[in-house]
MARMARDO-819564 format. One record per residue: residue number from 1; residue in one letter; x, y, z of N, C-alpha, C, O, CB in turn. Coordinates in nm, 2 decimals, always signed. Atoms other than C-alpha are relative to their C-alpha. Glycine has a CB too. Layout:
% MARMARDO-819564
<NUM, 'a', <X, Y, Z>, <X, Y, Z>, <X, Y, Z>, <X, Y, Z>, <X, Y, Z>>,
...
This chain:
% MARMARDO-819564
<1, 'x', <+0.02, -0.14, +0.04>, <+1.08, -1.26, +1.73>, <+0.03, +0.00, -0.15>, <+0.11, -0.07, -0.22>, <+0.11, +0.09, +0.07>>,
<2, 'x', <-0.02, +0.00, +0.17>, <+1.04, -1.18, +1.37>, <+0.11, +0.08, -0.07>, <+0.12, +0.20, -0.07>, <-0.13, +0.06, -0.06>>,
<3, 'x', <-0.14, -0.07, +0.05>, <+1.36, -1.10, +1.19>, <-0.04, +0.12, -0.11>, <+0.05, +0.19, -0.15>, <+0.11, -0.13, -0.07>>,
<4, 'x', <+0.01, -0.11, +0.05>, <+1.21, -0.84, +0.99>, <-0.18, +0.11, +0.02>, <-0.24, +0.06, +0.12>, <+0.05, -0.04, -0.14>>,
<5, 'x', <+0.13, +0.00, -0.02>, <+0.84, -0.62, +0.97>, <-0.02, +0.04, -0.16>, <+0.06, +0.10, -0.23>, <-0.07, +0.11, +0.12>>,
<6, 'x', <+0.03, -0.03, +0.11>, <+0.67, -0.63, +0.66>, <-0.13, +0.09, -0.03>, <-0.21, +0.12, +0.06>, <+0.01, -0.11, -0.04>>,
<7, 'x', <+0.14, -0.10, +0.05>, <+0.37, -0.40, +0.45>, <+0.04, -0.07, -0.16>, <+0.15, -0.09, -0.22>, <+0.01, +0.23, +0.04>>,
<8, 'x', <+0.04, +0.00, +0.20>, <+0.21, -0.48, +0.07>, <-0.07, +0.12, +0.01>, <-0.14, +0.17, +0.10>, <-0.13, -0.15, -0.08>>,
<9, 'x', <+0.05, -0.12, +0.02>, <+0.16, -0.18, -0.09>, <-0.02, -0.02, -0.17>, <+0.03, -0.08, -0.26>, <+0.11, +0.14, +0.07>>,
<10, 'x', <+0.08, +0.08, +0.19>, <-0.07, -0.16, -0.42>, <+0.08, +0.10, -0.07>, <-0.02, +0.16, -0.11>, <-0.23, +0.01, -0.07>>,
<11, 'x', <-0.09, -0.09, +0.05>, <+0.21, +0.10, -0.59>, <+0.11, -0.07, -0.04>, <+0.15, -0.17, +0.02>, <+0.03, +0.11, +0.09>>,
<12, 'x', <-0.04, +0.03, +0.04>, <+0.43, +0.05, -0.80>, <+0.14, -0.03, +0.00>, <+0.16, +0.08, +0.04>, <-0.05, +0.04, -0.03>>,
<13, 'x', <-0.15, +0.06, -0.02>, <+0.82, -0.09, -0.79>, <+0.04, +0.13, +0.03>, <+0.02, +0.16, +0.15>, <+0.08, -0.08, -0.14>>,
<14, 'x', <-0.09, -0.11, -0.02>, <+0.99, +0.25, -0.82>, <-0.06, +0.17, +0.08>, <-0.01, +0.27, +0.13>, <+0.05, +0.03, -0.16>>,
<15, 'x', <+0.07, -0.09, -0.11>, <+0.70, +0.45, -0.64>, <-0.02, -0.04, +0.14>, <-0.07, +0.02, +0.23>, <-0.13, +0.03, -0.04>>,
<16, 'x', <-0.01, +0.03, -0.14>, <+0.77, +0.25, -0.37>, <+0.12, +0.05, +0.07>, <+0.14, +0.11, +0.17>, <-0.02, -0.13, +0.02>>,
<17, 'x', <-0.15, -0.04, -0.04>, <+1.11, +0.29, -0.34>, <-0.01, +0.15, +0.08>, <+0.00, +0.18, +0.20>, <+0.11, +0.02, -0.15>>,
<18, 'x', <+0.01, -0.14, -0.05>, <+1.04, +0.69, -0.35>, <-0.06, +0.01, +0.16>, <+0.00, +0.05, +0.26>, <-0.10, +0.08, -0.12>>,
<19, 'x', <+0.05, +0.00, -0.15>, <+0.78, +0.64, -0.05>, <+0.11, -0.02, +0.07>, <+0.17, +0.08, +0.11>, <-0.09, -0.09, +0.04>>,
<20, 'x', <-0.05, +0.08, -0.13>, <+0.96, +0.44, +0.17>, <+0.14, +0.08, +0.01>, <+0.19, +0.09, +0.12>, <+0.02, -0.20, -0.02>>,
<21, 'x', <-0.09, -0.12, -0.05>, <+1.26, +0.69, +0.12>, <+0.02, +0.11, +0.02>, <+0.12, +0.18, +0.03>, <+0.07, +0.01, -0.02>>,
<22, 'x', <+0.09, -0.11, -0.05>, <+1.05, +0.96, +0.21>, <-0.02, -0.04, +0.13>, <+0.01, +0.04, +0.22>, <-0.14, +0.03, -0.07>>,
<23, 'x', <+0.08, +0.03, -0.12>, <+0.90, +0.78, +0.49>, <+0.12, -0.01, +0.10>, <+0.09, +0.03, +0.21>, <-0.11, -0.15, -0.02>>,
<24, 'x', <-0.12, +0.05, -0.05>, <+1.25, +0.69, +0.64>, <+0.08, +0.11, +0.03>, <+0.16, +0.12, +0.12>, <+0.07, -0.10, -0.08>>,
<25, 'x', <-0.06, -0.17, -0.02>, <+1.38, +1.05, +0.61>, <-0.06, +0.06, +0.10>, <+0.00, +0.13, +0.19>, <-0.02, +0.10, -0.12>>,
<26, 'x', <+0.06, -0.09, -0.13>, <+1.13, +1.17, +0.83>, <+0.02, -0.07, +0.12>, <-0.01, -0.01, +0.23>, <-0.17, +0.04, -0.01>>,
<27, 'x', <-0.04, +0.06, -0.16>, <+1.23, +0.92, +1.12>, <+0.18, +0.04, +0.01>, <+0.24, +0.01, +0.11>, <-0.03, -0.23, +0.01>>,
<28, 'x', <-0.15, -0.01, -0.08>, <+1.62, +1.02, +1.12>, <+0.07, -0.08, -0.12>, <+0.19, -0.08, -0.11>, <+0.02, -0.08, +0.18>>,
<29, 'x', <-0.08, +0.08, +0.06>, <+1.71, +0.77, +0.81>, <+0.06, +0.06, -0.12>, <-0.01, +0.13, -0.20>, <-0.08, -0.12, -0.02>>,
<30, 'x', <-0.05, -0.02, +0.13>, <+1.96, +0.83, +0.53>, <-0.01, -0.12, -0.08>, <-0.05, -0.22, -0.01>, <+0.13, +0.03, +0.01>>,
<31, 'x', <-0.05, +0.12, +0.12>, <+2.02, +0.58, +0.21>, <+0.14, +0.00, +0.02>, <+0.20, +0.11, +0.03>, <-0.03, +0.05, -0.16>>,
<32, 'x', <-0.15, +0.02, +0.00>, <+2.38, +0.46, +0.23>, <+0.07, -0.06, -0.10>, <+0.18, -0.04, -0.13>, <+0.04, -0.08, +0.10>>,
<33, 'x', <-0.02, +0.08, +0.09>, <+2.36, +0.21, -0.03>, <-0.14, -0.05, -0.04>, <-0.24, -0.07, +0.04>, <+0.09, -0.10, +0.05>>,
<34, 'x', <+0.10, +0.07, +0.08>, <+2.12, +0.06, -0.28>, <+0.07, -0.06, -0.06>, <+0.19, -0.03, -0.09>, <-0.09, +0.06, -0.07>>,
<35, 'x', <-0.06, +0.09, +0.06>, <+2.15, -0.28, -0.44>, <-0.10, -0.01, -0.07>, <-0.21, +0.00, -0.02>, <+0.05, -0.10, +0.06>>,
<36, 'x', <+0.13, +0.03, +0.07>, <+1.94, -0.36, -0.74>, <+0.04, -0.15, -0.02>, <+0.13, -0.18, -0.11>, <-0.04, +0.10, -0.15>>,
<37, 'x', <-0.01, +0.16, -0.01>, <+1.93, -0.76, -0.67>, <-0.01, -0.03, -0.15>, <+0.10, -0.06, -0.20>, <-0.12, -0.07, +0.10>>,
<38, 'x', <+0.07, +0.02, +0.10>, <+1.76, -0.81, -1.00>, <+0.14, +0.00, -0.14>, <+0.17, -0.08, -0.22>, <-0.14, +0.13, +0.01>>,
<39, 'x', <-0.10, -0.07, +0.12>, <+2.04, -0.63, -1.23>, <+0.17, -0.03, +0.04>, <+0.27, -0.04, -0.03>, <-0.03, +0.20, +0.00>>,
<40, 'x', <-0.11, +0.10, +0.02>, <+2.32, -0.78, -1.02>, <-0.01, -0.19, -0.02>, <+0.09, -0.25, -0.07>, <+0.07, +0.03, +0.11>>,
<41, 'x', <-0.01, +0.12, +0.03>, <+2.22, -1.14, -1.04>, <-0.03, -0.04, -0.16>, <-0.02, -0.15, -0.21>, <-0.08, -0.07, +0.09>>,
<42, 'x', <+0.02, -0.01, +0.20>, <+2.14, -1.06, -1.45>, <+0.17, +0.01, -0.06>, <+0.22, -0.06, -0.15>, <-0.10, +0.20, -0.08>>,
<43, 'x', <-0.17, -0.01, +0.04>, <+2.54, -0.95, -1.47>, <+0.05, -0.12, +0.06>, <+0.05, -0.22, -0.01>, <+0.11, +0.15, +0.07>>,
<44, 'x', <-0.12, +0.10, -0.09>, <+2.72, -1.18, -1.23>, <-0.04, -0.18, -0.07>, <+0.04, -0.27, -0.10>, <-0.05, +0.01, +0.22>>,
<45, 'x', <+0.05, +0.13, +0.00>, <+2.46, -1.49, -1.32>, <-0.05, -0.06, -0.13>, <-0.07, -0.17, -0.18>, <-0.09, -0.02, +0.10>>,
<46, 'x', <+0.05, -0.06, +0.19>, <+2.33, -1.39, -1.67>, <-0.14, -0.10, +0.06>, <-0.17, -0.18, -0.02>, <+0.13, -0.09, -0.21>>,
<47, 'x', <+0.13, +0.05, -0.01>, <+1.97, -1.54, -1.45>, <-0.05, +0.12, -0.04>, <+0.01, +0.23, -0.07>, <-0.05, -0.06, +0.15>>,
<48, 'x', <+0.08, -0.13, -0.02>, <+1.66, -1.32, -1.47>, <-0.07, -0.04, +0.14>, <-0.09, -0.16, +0.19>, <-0.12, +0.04, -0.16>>,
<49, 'x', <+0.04, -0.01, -0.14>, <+1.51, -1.24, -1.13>, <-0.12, +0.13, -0.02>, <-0.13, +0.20, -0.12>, <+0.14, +0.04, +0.12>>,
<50, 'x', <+0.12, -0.11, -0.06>, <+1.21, -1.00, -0.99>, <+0.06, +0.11, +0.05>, <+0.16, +0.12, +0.12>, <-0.10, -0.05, +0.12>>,
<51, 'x', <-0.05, -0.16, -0.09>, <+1.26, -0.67, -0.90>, <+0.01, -0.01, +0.12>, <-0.09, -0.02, +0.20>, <-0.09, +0.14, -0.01>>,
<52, 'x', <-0.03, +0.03, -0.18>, <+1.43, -0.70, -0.57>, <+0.13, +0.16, +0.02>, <+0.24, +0.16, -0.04>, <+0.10, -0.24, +0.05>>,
<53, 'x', <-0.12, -0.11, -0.06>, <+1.63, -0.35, -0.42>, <+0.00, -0.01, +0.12>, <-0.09, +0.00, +0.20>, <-0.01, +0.15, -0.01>>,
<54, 'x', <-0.06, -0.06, -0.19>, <+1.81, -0.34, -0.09>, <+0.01, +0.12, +0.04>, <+0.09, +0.16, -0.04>, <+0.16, -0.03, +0.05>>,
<55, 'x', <-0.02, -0.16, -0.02>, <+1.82, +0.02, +0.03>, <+0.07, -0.03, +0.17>, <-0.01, -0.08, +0.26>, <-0.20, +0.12, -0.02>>,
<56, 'x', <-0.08, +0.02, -0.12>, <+2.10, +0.00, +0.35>, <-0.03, +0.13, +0.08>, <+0.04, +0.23, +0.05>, <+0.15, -0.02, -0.03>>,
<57, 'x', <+0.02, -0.12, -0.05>, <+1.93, +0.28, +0.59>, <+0.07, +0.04, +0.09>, <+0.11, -0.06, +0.16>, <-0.09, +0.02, +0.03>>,
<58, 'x', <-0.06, -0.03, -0.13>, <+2.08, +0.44, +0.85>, <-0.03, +0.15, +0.08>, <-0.04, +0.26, +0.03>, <+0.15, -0.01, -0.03>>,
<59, 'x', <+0.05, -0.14, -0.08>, <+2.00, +0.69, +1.13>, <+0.13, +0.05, +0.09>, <+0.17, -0.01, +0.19>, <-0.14, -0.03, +0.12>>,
<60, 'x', <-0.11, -0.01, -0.04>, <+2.30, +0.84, +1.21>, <+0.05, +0.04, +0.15>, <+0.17, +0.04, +0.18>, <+0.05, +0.08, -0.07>>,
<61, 'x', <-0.03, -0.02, -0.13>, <+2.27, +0.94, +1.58>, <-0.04, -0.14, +0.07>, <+0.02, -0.16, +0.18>, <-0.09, +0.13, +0.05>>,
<62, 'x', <+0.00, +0.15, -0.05>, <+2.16, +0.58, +1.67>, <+0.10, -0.11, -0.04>, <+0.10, -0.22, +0.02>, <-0.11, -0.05, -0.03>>,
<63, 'x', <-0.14, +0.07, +0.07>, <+2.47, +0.45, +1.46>, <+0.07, +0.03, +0.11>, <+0.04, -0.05, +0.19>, <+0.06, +0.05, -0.17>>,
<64, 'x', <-0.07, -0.09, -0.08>, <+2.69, +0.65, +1.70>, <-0.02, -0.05, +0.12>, <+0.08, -0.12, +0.16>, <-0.04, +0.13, -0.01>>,
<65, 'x', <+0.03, +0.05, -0.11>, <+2.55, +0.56, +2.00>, <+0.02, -0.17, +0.01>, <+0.10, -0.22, +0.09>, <-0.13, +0.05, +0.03>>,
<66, 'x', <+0.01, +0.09, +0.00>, <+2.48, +0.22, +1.93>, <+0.15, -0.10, +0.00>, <+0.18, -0.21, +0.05>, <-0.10, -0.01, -0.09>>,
<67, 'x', <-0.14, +0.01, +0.02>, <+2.87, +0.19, +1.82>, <+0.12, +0.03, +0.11>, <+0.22, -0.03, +0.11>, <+0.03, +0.09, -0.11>>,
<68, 'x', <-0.05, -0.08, -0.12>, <+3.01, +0.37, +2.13>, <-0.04, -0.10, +0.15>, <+0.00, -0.09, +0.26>, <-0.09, +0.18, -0.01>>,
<69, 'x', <+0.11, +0.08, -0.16>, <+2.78, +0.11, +2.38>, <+0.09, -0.14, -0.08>, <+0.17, -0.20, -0.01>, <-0.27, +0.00, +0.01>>,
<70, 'x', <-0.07, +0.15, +0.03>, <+2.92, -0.22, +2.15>, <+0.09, -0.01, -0.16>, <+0.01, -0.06, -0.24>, <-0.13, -0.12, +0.00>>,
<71, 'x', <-0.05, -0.01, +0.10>, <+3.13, -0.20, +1.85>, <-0.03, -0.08, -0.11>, <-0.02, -0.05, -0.23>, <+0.10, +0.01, +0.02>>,
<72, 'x', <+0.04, +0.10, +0.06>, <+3.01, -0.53, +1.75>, <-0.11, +0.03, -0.07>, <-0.14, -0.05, -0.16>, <-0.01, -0.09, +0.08>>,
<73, 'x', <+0.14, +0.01, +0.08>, <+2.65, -0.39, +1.64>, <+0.05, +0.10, -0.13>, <-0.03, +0.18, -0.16>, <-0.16, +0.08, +0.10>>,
<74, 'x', <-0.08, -0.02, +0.11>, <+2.87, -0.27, +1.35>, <-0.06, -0.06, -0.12>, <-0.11, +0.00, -0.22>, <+0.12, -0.05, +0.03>>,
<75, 'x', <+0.01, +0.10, +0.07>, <+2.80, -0.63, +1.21>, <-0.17, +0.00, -0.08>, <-0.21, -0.08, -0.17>, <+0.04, -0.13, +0.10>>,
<76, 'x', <+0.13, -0.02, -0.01>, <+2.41, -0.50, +1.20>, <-0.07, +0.10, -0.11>, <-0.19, +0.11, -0.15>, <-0.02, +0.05, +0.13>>,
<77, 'x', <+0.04, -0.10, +0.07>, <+2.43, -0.22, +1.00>, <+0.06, +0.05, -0.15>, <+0.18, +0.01, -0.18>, <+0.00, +0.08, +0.09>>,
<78, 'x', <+0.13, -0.05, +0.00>, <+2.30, -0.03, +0.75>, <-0.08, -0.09, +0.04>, <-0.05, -0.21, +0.04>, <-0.04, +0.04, -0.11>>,
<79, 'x', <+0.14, +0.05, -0.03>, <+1.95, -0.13, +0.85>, <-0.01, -0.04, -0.14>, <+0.03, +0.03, -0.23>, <-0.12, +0.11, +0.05>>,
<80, 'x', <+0.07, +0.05, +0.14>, <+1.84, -0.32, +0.55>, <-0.17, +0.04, -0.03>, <-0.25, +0.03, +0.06>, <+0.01, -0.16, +0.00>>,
<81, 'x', <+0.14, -0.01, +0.08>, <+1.51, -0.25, +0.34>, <+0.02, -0.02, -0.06>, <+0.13, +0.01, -0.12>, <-0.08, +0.09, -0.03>>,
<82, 'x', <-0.01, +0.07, +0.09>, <+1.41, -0.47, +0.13>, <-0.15, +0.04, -0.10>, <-0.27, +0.02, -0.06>, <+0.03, -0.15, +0.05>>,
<83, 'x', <+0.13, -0.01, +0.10>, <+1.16, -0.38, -0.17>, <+0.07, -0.11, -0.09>, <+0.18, -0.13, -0.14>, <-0.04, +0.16, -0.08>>,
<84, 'x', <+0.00, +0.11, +0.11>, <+1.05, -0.68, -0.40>, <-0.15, +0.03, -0.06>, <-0.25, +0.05, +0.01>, <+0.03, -0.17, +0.07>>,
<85, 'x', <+0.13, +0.05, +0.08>, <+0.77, -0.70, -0.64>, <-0.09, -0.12, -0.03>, <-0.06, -0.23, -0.09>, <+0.03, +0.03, -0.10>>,
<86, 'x', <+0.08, +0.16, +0.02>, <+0.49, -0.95, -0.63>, <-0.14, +0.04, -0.06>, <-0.23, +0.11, -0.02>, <-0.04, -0.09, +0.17>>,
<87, 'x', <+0.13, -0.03, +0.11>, <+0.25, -0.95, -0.89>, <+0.00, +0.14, -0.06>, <+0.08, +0.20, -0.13>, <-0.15, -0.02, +0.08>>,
<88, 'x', <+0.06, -0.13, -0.03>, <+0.10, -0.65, -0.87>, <+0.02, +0.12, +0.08>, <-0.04, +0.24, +0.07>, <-0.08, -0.03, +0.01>>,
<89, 'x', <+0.02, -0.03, -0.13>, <+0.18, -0.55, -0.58>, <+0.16, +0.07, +0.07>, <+0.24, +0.06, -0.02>, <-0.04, -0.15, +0.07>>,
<90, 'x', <-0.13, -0.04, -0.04>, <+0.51, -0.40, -0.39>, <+0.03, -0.09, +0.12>, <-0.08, -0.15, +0.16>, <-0.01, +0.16, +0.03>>,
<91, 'x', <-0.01, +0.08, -0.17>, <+0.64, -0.60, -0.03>, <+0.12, +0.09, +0.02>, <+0.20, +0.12, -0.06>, <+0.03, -0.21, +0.04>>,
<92, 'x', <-0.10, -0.09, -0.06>, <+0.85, -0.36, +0.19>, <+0.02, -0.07, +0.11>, <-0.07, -0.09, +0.19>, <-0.05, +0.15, +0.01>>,
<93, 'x', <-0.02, +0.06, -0.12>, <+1.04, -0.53, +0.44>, <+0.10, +0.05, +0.08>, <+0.21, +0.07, +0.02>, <+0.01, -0.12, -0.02>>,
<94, 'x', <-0.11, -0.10, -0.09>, <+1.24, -0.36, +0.74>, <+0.05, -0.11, +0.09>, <-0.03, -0.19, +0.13>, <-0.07, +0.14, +0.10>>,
<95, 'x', <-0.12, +0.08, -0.09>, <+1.54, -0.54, +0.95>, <-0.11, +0.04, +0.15>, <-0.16, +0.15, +0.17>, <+0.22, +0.09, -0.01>>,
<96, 'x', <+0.10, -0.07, -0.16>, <+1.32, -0.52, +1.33>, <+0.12, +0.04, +0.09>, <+0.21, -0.04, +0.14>, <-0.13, -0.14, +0.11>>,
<97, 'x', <-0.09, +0.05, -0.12>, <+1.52, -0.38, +1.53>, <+0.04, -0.04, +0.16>, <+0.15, -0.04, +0.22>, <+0.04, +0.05, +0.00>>,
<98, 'x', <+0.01, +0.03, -0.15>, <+1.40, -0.50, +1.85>, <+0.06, -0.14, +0.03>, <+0.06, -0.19, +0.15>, <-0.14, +0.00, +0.04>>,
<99, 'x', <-0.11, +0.13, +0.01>, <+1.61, -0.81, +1.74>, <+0.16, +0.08, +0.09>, <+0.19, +0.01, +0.19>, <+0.04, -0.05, -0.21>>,
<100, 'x', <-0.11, -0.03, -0.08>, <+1.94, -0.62, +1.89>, <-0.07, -0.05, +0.14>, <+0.01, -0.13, +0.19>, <+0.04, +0.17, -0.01>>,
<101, 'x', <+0.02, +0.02, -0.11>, <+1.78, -0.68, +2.20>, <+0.04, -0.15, +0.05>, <+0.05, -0.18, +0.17>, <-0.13, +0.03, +0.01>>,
<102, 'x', <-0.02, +0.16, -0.03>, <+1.86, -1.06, +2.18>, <+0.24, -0.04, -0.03>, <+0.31, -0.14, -0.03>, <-0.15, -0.10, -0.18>>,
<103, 'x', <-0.14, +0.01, +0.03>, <+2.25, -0.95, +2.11>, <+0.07, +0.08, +0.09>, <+0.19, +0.11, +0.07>, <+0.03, +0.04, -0.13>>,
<104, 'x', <-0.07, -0.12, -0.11>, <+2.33, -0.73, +2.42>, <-0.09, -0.01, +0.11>, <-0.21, +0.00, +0.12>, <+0.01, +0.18, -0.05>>,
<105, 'x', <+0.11, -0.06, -0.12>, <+2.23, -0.70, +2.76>, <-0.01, +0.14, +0.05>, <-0.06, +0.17, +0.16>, <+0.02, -0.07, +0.13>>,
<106, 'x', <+0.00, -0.09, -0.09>, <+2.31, -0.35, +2.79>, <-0.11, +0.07, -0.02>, <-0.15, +0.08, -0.14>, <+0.10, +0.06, +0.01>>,
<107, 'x', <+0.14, -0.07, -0.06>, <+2.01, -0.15, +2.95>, <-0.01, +0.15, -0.13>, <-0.13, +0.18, -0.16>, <+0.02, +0.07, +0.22>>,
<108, 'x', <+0.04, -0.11, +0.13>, <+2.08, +0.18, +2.64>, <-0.04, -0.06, -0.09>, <-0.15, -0.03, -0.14>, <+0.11, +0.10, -0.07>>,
<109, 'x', <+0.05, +0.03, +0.15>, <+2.07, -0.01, +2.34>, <-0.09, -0.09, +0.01>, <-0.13, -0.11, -0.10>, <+0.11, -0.05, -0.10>>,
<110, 'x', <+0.13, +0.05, +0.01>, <+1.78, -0.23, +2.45>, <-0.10, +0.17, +0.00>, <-0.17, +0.17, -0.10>, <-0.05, -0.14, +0.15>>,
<111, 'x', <+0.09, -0.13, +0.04>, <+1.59, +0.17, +2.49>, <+0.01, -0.01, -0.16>, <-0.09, -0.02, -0.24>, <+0.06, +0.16, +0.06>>,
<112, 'x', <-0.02, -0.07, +0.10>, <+1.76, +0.24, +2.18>, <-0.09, -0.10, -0.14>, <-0.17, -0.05, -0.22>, <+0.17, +0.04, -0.02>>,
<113, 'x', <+0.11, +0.06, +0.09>, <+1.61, -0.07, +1.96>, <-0.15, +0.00, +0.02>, <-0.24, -0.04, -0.06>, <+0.03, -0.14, -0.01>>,
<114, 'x', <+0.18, +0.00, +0.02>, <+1.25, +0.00, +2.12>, <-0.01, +0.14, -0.09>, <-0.09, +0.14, -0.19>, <-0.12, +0.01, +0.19>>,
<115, 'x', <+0.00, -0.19, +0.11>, <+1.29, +0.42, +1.95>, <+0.04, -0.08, -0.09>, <-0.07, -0.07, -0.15>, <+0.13, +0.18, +0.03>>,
<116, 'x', <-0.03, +0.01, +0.14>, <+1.42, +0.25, +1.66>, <-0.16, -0.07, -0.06>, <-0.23, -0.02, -0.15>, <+0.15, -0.11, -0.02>>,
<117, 'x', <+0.09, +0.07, +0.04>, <+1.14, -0.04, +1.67>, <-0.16, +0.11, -0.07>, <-0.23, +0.10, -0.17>, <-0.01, -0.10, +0.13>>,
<118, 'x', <+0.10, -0.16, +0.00>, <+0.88, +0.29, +1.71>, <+0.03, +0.04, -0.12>, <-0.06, +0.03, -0.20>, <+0.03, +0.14, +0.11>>,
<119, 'x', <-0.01, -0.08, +0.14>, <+1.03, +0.46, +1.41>, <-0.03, -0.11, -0.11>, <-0.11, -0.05, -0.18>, <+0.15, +0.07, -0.03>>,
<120, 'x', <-0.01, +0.12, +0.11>, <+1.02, +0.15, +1.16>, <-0.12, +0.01, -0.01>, <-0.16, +0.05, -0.12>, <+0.05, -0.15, +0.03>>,
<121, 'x', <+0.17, +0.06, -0.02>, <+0.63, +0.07, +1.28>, <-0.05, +0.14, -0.07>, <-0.11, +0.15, -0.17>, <-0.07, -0.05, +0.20>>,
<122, 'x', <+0.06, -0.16, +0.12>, <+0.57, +0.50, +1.16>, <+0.02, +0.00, -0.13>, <-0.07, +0.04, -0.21>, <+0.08, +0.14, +0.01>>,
<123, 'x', <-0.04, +0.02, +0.12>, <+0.77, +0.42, +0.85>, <-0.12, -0.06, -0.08>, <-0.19, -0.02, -0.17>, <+0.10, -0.08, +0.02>>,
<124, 'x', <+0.14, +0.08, +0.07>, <+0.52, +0.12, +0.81>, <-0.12, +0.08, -0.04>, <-0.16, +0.12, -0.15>, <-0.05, -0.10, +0.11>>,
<125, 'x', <+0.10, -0.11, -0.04>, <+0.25, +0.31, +0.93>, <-0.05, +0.06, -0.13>, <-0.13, +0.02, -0.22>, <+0.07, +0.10, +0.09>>,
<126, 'x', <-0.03, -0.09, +0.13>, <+0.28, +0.56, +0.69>, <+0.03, -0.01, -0.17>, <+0.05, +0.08, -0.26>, <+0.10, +0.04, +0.03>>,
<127, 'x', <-0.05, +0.10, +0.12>, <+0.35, +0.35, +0.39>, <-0.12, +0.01, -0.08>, <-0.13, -0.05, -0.19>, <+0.03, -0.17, +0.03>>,
């Protein structure tokens, strides 16, 4: 199973961002955290790197539930999104979460990662 789903989008670094936290709002997702990879490994490492942001999403009624069924899928979240720049180009990549399914047998939170997997793929979709 693929540990994340990806989309290239021909827009730009910071017009992507905007989308994709547009697109993520309309499925249930907040921003919790953003990391600008790029600007901490420039401080910490004095490297230069590509525009790379983490945006930690989260849908707060599937946090809740999902927390309440195993406390452990804790270790899972925020959802990560990852925007990086290539070339020209944007890559938007989403944590799948139909991977929980391989960390629990219980019968809710396998439903709950296929509605999640569903929202991600609209996200995409929509991109």
């Amino acid at each position: 199973m693929k540990l994340g789903l990806s989309k290239i989008l021909p827009l730009s670094f910071e017009d992507t961002i905007t989308k994709v936290t547009d697109e993520l709002k309309k499925e249930g997702f907040g921003i919790l955290t953003t990391i600008d990879v790029q600007n901490t490994i420039k401080q910490k490492l004095d490297k230069d790197f590509r525009k790379l942001t983490i945006l930690g999403a989260c849908n707060p009624q599937f946090a809740y539930e999902a927390l309440l069924a195993d406390d452990r899928l804790g270790l899972l979240m925020p959802c990560n999104v990852v925007i990086q720049e290539k070339e020209v180009k944007t890559k938007v990549s989403i944590f799948n979460p139909a991977l929980l399914q391989s960390f629990t047998t219980d019968e809710k939170l396998h439903r709950m990662s296929e509605e999640l997997a569903e929202r991600i793929n609209r996200v995409l979709e929509n991109l």
